[in-house]
Structure formats: C-alpha cells, structure tokens
N, C-alpha and C positions, 0 to 999 in steps of 0.2 A: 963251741957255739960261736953263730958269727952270724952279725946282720947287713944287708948290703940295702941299701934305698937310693932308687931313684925318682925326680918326679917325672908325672903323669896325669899334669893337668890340675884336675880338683882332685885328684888322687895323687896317691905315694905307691911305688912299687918294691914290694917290701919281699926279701929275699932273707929268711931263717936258715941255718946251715948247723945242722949237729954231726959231732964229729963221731962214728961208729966207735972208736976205739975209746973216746973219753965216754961215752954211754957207757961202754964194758969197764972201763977201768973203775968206774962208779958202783954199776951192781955187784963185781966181785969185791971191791973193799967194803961194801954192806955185807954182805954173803958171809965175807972171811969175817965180818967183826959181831954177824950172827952166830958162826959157828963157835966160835969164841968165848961165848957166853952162854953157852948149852952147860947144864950138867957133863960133869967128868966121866962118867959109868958112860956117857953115850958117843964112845968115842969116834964109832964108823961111822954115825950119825952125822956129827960133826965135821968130819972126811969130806961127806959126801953134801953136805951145805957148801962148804967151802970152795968147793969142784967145778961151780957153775963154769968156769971159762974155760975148761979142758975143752979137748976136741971133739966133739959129738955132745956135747952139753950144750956149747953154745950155740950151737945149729937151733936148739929150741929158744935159745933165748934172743937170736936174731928174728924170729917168727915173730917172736912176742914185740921187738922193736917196732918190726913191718909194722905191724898192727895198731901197734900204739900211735906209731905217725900219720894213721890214714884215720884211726878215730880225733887225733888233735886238727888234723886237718879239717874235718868233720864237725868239730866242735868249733873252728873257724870259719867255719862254713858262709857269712855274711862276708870274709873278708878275703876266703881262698876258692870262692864257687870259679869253678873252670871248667870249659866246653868239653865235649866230650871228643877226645880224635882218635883214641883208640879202641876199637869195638873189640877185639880179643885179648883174654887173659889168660893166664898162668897160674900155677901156683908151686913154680920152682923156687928154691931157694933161690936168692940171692943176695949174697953179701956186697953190701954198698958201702962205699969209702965213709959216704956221708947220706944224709937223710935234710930232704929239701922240703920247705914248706914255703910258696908263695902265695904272697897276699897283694891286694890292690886298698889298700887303708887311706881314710878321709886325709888330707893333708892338714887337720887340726888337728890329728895326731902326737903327743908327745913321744920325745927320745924313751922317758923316764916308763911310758904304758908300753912302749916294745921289748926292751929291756926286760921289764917285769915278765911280759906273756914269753919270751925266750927263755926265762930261768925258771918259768914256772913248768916250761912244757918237758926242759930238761928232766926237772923234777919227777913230775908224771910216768915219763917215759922209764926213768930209773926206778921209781918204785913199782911202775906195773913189772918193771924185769923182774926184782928182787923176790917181790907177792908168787908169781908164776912159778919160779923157782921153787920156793921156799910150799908152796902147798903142794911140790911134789917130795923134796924133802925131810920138810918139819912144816907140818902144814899148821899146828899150832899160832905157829909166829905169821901166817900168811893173812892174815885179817891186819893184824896193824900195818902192813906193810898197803894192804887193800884200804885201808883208811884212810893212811896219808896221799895215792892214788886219787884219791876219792876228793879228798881235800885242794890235791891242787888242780883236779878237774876243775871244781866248783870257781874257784880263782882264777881260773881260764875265762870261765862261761860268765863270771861277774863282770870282769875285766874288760870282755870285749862289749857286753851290754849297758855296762855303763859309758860306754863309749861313743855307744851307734845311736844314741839321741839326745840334744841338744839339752842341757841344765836349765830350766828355770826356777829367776827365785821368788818364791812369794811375797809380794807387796804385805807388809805389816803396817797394820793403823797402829799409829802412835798416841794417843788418848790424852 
C-alpha cells in the first residue's frame, strides 16, 4: 500500500496503490490459518482451503480483487468520480502489478483519515478475497469473513462522510 498526494488547488490529488501480491500474500495466510483450524477428519477439506493461491485458483480470486477495487472506488465515489474516456469494455482477466484508486480530496483533509481509508480498503479487499473463497470451499466460515467485509465497508462509508461536511458545534447556555 502506498499513498502519493499532490496539491490541486482547494483539492488534494490523492493517488492509493495496492500491491497485488501483498493482497494475495494476505488472503492465503488467512486461507492457510483457516484451514488450520478445521476439524482433523476433514483433511482434503483443508487442502483445498489452503489452495487459494495455486494456479487456476487465483484466477478467481484476482476477479474477486477486480471487483472489490471498482466497488471501493464506488463507495468513494464523492472523492474518485471520473469522466468517462473509455466507452468499451472487457471482461478478460487481467492480472495487474497493482490496483489504483484516485481521488481529488478537500485539502482539509488529514494524513491520519487517508491512512485509515488505505488500511481499511486493504482490509475489505482481503476479507471480500478470503469470504469468496472460503464459500466455495467451506462455506460455513464465509459469513464471518462476509462480516468483517461488511464492517470495513461501513468504515469506508463513515470515514469519507464524516468528512464531506463541515463539524458544527452547538452553542450550550450555561445557566
């Protein structure tokens, strides 16, 4: 993860950068330390949790990436809305080095609220892998892993909305 900022007037240009392979190095050490913790009798079970990173596994779970990055985009939508230049899509794989999210942010912006929404989207991004995974696997466990998904959405969506308008504080009579 890595954030690049430049200004842009009464804005910040705010450049997120996730690195593909520390995403993956992420859902398989969850994966492996779900499998881990499975009942012993379910041993191919466990095999095949742990697996996510083989070749032809991760094919799905780079999908799962894609997508995760275009709904975090999506859910920054007040600070990453951008013009439309390309009218044709695809839907080939592609595996990218990295996964980019720009943004145009108030320039009252704190260090400490980018930071956060970086390590949260991290966060998101690894647990929607792991969820995905694991309810083709051991679908059992795919709800807590959808929960905590679910959780740093909501920390996303707080984050940026406590952000996008100005704090006032109520005048109290003192009596």
């Amino acid at each position: 993860m890595s954030c690049c900022i430049e200004n842009e007037g009464a804005n910040l240009k705010v450049k997120l950068t996730f690195e593909r392979e520390q995403l993956l190095y992420d859902i398989k050490n969850n994966a492996y330390v779900e499998s881990h913790v499975m009942a012993p009798e379910t041993e191919h079970a466990k095999h095949m949790v742990a697996d996510v990173g083989e070749e032809g596994n991760v094919d799905r779970v780079t999908r799962v990436l894609d997508l995760g990055v275009s709904m975090c985009r999506e859910m920054l939508y007040p600070w990453s809305k951008k013009e439309i230049v390309k009218t044709e899509f695809d839907d080939k794989l592609k595996k990218r080095e990295q996964y980019h999210i720009n943004m145009s942010v108030p320039n009252t912006i704190s260090q400490t609220t980018l930071t956060y929404v970086e390590r949260l989207i991290h966060e998101y991004l690894v647990c929607r892998g792991v969820a995905d995974w694991l309810s083709i696997t051991n679908p059992s466990k795919s709800e807590t892993w959808l929960a905590k998904a679910a959780e740093a959405e909501q920390e996303i969506r707080t984050s940026i909305h406590s952000r996008m308008e100005r704090k006032r504080i109520r005048q109290h009579w003192l009596g």
